[in-house]
N, C-alpha and C positions, 0 to 999 in steps of 0.2 A: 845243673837243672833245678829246677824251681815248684814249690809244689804255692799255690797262687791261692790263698784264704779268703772269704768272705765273709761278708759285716759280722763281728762279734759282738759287741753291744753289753760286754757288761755281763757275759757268760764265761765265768774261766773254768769253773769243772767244763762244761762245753768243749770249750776249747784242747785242754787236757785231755777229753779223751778225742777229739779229732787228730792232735798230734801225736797219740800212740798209734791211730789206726795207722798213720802215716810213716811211718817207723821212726819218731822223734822219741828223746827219752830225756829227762831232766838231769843234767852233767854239771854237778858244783852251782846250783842253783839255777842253770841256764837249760831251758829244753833246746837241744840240737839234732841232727842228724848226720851220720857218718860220712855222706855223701852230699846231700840236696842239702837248699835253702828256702825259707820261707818268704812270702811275698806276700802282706797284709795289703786287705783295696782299703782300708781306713773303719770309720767306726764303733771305734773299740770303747766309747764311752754311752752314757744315758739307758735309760730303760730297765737293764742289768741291773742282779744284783753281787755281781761281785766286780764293779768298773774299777776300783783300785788295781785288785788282784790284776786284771785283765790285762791294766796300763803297764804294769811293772813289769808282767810276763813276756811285753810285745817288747817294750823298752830293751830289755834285756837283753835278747835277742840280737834285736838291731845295734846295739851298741858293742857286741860281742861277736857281729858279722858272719850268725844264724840265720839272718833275718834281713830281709828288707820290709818298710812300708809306706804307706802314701797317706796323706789326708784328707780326711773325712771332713765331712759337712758338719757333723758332731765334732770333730776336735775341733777346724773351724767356728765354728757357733763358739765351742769352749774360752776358745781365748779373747772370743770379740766381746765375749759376757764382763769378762774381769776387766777388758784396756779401754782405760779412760778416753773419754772423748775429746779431744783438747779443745773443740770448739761450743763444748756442752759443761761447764764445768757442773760435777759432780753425775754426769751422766756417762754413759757408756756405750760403746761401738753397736753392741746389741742390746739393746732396752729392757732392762728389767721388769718388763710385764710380766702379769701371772699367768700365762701361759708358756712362757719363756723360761722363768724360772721353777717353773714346775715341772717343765721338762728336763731341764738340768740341775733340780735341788738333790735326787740321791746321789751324783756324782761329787756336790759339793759337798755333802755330812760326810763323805766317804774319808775325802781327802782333807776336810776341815776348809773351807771359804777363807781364803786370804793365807794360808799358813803356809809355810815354808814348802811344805810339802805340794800343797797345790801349786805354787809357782816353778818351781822344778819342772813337773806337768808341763806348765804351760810351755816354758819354755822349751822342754821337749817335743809339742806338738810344733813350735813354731821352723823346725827343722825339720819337717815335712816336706817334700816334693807332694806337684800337685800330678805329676803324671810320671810315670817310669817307662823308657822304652829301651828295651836291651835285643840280643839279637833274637831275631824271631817271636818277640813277643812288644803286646805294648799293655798299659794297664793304666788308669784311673778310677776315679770312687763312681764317678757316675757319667761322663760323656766324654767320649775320645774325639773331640772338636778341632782339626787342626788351625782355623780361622783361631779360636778364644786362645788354643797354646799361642800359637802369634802373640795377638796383644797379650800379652800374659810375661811374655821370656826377657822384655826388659827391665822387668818387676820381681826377675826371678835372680837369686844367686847358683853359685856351679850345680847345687846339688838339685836346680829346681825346684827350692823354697821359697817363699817369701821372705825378700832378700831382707827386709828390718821395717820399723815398725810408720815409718810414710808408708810402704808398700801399703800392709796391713789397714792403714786407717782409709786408702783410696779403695782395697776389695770390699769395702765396708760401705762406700758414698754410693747410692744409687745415681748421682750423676756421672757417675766414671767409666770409663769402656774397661778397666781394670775389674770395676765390680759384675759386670756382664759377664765377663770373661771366667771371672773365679766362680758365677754364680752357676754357669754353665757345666763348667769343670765337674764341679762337686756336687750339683740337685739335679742333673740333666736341663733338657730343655723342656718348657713349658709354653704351650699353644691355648691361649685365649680364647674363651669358648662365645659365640656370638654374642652380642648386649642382651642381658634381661637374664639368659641359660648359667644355671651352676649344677652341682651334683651334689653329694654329702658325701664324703669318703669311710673308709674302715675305723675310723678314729674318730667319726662323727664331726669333723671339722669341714665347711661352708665352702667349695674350690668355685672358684670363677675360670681354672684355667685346667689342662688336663697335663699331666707329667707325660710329654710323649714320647713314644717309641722312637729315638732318633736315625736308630739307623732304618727305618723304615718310610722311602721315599713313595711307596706305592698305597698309602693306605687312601681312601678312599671318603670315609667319614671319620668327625671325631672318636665315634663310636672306637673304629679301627684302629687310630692312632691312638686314642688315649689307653694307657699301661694301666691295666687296674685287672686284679687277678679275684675278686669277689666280687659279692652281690652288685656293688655300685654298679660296675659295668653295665647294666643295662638302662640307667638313668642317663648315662653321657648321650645328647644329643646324636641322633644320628643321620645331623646333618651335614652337606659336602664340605670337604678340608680340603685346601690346599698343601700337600706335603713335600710340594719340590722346595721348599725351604729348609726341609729338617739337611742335619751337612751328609749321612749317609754313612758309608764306610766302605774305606777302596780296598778291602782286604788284604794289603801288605803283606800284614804280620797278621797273627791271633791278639786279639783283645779282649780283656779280661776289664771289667769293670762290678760294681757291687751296688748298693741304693734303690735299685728295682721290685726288691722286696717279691719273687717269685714264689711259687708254691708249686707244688705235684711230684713230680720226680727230677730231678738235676741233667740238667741234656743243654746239649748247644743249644742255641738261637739260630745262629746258621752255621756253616762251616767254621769259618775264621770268628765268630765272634761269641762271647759267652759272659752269662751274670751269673753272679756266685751268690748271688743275698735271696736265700731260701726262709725268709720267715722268722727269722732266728732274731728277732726282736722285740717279744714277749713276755711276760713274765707270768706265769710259766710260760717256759718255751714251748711252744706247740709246735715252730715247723722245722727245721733243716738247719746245722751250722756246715756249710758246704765247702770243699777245694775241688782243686783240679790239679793234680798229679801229671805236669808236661812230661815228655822225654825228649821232647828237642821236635815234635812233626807240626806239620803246616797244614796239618784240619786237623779239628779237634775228633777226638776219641769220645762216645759217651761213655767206655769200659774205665777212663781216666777222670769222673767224677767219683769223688769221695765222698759221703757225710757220715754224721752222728745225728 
């Protein structure tokens, strides 16, 4: 059984004690459990201020088959920052603008920019799976899309990573149905808000399009559809949407995904489907580092949410 973590960001006391609440305990340098395994939705770098601490603790883990994880849009981001662009010489997959690299500059003091250390990282990150689905459950960082895993899975190797570094340079091309597909995966889906309309988000940053609720085929207006848990929310347009686009969710399995950045109390979305990213992307942390404690059932528990 599985207990299924959500975005850590660079909080490892956080983290620390959400793995005691869980009954993990630190064994020859590795936190395990008796029983259960853990299952990271990705994350685990930027914002934080302990991202080294953070990487090494998850690494660990996974390497010592504690642990599973998936990747993040932030480990993502991470590695397209450092891999050269072979079509840009002295550029790179993600552009070192100052908004970019300010996003990702404590990550790099952390680990030292270019050093041995950081490239281990990276390469750790590039053995990421972009989705996990095992019995009874399925999990990614932000939208369980089975159209994007499609184009996705011949780009992938066994383990559902991006098999080497052509992959890597096409999830990167906005001309590519590869980069669609990863961008899908990893930021959810994003619905263009009519010509002229934008909103300001939580971070003060200018949106043209809203992060939307994917499995939500019924919503009505932007308003509805667009994922915003503060003040902005009432600026989003609330004009009609078309949402039989968004792909939905056939209930299968329980899904487990993170990047949604919720707040309040940690409860399903519906039966079968659940976000784990409570906030916990702060510094200081203000809101939730959350799991979910499966035991193997086929609707979720809210008694089987956990936080710190």
């Amino acid at each position: 059984m599985y207990d299924i973590i959500g975005d850590t960001h660079g909080h490892a006391r956080r983290l620390q004690a959400l793995l005691t609440k869980l009954g993990y305990s630190p064994q020859a340098g590795v936190w395990r459990h008796p029983q259960r395994k853990a299952l990271f939705l990705g994350d685990f770098v930027d914002r934080g201020p302990e991202q080294l601490e953070t990487v090494q603790m998850i690494k660990a883990m996974v390497e010592t088959h504690a642990a599973l994880a998936l990747l993040g849009n932030h480990e993502f981001n991470a590695v397209a920052f450092a891999m050269e662009d072979p079509t840009n010489p002295g550029g790179f997959l993600r552009t070192h603008t100052l908004k970019n690299r300010n996003q990702h500059q404590q990550f790099l003091d952390q680990v030292g920019e270019n050093s041995a250390l950081h490239h281990e990282l990276l390469d750790w990150f590039k053995t990421l799976p972009l989705a996990i689905e095992l019995d009874g459950l399925r999990a990614v960082h932000a939208c369980w899309h089975p159209a994007c895993l499609q184009v996705a899975k011949p780009w992938l190797n066994d383990q559902g990573a991006l098999r080497d570094d052509t992959a890597w340079i096409l999830a990167n091309r906005k001309s590519s149905v590869l980069f669609t597909a990863v961008e899908t995966l990893l930021k959810g889906v994003q619905a263009p808000l009519p010509h002229g309309m934008f909103f300001v988000d939580k971070e003060g940053v200018r949106r043209t399009a809203v992060r939307a609720r994917w499995w939500d085929r019924s919503a009505r207006t932007y308003a509805e559809l667009g994922h915003l848990t503060e003040d902005p929310r009432h600026v989003i347009p609330s004009v009609p949407v078309d949402a039989s686009g968004m792909p939905g969710y056939d209930n299968a399995k329980l899904v487990f995904f993170g990047h949604y950045w919720l707040d309040g109390t940690p409860r399903p979305i519906e039966p079968q489907i659940a976000c784990l990213d409570y906030s916990e992307t702060r510094t200081p942390p203000v809101g939730k580092m959350c799991a979910y404690r499966w035991l193997g059932e086929t609707e979720l528990d809210p008694a089987h949410f956990v936080w710190v």
